[in-house]
C-alpha positions as CSV (number, residue, x, y, z in Angstrom):
1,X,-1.3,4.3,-10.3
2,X,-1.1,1.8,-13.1
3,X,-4.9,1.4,-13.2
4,X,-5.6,5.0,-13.4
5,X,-3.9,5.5,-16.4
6,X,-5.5,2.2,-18.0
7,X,-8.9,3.4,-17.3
8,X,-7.7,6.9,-18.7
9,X,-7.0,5.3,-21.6
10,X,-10.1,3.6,-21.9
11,X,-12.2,7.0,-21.3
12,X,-9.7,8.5,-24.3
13,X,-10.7,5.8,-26.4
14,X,-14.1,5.5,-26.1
15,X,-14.3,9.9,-26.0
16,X,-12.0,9.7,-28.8
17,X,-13.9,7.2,-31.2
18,X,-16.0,7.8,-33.9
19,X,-19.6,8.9,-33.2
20,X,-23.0,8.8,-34.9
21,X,-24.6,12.1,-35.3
22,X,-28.3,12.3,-33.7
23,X,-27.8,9.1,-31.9
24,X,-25.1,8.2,-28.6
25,X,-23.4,5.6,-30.4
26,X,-20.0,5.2,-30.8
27,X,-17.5,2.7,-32.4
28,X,-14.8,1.8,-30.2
29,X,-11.8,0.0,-31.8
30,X,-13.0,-3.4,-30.3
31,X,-9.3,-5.0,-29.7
32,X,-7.4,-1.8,-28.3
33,X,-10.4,-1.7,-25.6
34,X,-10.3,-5.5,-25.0
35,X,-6.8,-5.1,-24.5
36,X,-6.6,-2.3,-22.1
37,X,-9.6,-4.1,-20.0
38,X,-7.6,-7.2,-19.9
39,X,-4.7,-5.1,-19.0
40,X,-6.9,-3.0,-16.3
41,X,-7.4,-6.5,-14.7
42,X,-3.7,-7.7,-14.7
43,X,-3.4,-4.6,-12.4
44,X,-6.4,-4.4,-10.0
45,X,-4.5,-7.9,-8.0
46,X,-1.8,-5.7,-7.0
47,X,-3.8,-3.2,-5.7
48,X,-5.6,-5.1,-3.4
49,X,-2.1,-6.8,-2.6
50,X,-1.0,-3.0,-1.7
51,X,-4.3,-2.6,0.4
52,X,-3.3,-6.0,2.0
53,X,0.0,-5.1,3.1
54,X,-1.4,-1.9,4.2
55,X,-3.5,-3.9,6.5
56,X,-1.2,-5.9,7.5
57,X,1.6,-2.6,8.9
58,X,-1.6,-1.4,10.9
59,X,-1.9,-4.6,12.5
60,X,2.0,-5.0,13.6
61,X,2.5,-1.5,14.4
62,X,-0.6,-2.6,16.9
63,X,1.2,-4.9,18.0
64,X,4.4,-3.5,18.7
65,X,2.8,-0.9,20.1
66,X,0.9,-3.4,22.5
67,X,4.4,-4.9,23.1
68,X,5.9,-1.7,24.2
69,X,3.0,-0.6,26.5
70,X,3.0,-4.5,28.0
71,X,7.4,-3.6,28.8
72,X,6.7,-0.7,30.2
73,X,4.0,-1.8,32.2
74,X,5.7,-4.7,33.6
75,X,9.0,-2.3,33.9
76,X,6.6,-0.3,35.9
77,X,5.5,-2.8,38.2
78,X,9.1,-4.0,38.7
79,X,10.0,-0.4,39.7
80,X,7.2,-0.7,42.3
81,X,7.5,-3.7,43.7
82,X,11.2,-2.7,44.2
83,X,10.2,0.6,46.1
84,X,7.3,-1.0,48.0
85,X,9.8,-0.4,51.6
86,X,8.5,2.5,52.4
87,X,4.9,3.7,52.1
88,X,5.4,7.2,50.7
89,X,7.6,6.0,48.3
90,X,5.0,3.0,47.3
91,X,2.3,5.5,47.0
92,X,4.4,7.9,44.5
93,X,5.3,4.4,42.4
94,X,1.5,3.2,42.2
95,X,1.0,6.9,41.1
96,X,3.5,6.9,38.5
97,X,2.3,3.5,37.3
98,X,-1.1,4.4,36.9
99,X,0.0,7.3,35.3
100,X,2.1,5.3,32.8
101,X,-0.8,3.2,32.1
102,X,-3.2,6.0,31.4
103,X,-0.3,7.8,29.2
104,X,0.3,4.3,27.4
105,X,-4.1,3.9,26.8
106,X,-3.7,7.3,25.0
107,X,-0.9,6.4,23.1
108,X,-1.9,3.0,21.9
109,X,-5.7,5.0,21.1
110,X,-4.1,7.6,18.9
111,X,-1.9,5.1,17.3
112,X,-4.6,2.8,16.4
113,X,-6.9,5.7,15.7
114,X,-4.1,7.4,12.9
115,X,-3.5,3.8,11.4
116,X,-7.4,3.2,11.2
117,X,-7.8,6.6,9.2
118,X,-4.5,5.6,6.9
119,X,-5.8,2.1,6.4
120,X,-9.3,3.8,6.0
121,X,-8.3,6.5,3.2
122,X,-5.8,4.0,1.3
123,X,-9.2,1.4,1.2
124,X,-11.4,4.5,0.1
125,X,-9.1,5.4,-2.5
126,X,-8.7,1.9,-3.8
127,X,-12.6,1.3,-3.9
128,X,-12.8,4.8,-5.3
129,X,-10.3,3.5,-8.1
130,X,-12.0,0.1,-8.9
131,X,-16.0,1.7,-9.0
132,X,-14.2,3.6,-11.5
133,X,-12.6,0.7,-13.5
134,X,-15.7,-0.9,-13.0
135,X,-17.8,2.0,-14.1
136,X,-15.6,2.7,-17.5
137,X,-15.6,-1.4,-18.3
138,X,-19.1,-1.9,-18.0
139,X,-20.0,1.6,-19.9
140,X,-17.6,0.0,-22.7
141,X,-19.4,-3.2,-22.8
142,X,-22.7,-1.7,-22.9
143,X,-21.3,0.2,-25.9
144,X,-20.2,-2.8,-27.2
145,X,-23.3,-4.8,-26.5
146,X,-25.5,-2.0,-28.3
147,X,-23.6,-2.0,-31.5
């Protein structure tokens, strides 16, 4: 949230400066906008850190989740192989496996379908945030590059 506010402060100071009438020129108080650029930039590495580590809890809670379908699973062929005596009973295990397995396939689908939309809308947002930045430094240097 630290770079919103930067790049609020930049809009502020460029909305806020002193303007020429009849032309769209503006002087911008050079060093408070070279500061809060250089501050804007201090920030952004910490945002794609947060979008890293957001990355990186989709990809272990994909993995656990693998983990936990792989016990089951194997919990499940233990459970058949132990009731394999009888025929009926076999039949009702190799049921309730493949049951298991087809619960477990739409678990681990929604799972790594909700943490694709979170890692998708915290990525939108942070692009959203830096075309922003980006946006508001490179109007500022155009205004400073036309004075």
């Amino acid at each position: 949230m630290r770079s919103l506010d930067l790049i609020h402060q930049i809009a502020d100071l460029v909305v806020h400066s002193f303007k020429f009438p009849f032309v769209h020129y503006s002087v911008v108080h050079e060093d408070r906008l070279l500061d809060l650029i250089e501050e804007l930039e201090a920030t952004l590495p910490e945002e794609f850190k947060q979008a890293q580590e957001v990355v990186s809890e989709r990809e272990r809670v994909l993995g656990t989740a693998r983990q936990e379908a792989d016990e089951i699973v194997n919990q499940a062929k233990l459970q058949a192989r132990t009731l394999l005596s009888e025929s009926e009973i076999f039949k009702h295990a190799q049921q309730e496996a493949d049951r298991i397995r087809h619960d477990l396939a739409v678990e681990i689908s929604k799972t790594q379908a909700g943490a694709d939309r979170y890692a998708e809308e915290v990525l939108s947002d942070l692009e959203a945030k830096v075309s922003r930045a980006l946006g508001t430094v490179q109007n500022g240097r155009q205004q400073l590059n036309i004075s």
